[in-house]
C-alpha positions in Angstrom: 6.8 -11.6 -0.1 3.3 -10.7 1.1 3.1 -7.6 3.5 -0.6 -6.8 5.2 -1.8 -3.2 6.6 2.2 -2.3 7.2 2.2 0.4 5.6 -0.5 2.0 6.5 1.0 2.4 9.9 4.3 4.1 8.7 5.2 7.6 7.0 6.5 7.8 3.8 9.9 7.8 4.3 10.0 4.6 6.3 7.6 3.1 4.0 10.7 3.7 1.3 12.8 2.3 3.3 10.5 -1.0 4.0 9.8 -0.9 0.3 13.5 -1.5 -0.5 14.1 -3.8 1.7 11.4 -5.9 0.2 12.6 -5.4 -3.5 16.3 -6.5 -2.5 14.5 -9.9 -0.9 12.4 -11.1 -4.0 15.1 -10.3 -6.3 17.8 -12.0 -4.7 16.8 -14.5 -6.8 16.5 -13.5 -9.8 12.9 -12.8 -9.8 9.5 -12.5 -7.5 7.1 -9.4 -6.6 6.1 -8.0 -3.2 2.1 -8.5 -2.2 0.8 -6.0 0.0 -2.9 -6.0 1.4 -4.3 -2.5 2.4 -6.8 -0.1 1.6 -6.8 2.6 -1.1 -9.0 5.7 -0.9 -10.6 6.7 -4.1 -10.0 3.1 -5.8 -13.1 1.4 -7.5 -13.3 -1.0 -4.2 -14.2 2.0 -2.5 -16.1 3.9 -4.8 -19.5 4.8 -2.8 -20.0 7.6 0.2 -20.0 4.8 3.2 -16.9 3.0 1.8 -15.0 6.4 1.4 -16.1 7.5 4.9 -15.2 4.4 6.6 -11.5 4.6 4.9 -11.1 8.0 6.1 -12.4 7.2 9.5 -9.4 4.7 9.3 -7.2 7.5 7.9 -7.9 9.6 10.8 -7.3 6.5 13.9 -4.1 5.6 12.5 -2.6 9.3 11.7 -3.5 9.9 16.1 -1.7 6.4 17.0 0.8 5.9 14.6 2.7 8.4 11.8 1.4 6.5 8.7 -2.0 6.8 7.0 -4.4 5.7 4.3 -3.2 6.3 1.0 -4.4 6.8 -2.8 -3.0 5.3 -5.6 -1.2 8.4 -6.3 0.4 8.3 -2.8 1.0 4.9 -3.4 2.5 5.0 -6.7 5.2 7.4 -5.5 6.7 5.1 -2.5 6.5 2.3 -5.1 8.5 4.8 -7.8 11.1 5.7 -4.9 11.4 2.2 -3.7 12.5 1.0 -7.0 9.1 -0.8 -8.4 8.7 -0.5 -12.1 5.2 -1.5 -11.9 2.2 -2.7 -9.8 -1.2 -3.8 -10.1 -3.9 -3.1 -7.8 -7.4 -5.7 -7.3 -9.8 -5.8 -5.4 -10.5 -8.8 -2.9 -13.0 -7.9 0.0 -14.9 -5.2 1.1 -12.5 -2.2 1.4 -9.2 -3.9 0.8 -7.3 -4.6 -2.3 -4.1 -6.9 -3.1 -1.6 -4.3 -4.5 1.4 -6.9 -6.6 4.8 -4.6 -7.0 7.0 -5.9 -9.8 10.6 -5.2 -9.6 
């Protein structure tokens, strides 16, 4: 299941929710992982001044139009722990965003 800039648009609680929902649907049969693209603050793909700016510009628009916002790998880890995932990866593919795997 592939998921792009969802969560990022959602609080925490929903992102849980969205998060189960996923797991349920790749192991339904018997294996799969969930593939979200997003953006992380403080990961390596963001690791100079403009790049952290720009995500926290980001941060900023989507916390006054929607309830969600940009979150660290810390934040990240969390929804993933309460959603069930025993582990992820995270890489980096362009610019600011990176391909975060969750494994069931």
């Amino acid at each position: 299941m592939y998921v792009q800039w969802v969560l990022c648009d959602w609080g925490d609680e929903s992102c849980v929710k969205i998060l189960k929902q996923a797991k349920e649907a790749v192991t339904s049969n018997g294996k799969g992982k969930v593939m979200i693209a997003d953006m992380v603050v403080g990961h390596q793909s963001c690791s100079d001044r403009d790049a952290t700016e720009t995500l926290l510009s980001f941060d900023l628009v989507i916390m006054m139009a929607a309830e969600g916002k940009i979150r660290t790998e810390a934040q990240f880890a969390k929804l993933f722990s309460e959603a069930g995932f025993t582990s992820y990866t995270i890489t980096p593919v362009c610019g600011l965003r990176v391909l975060i795997q969750l494994y069931p």
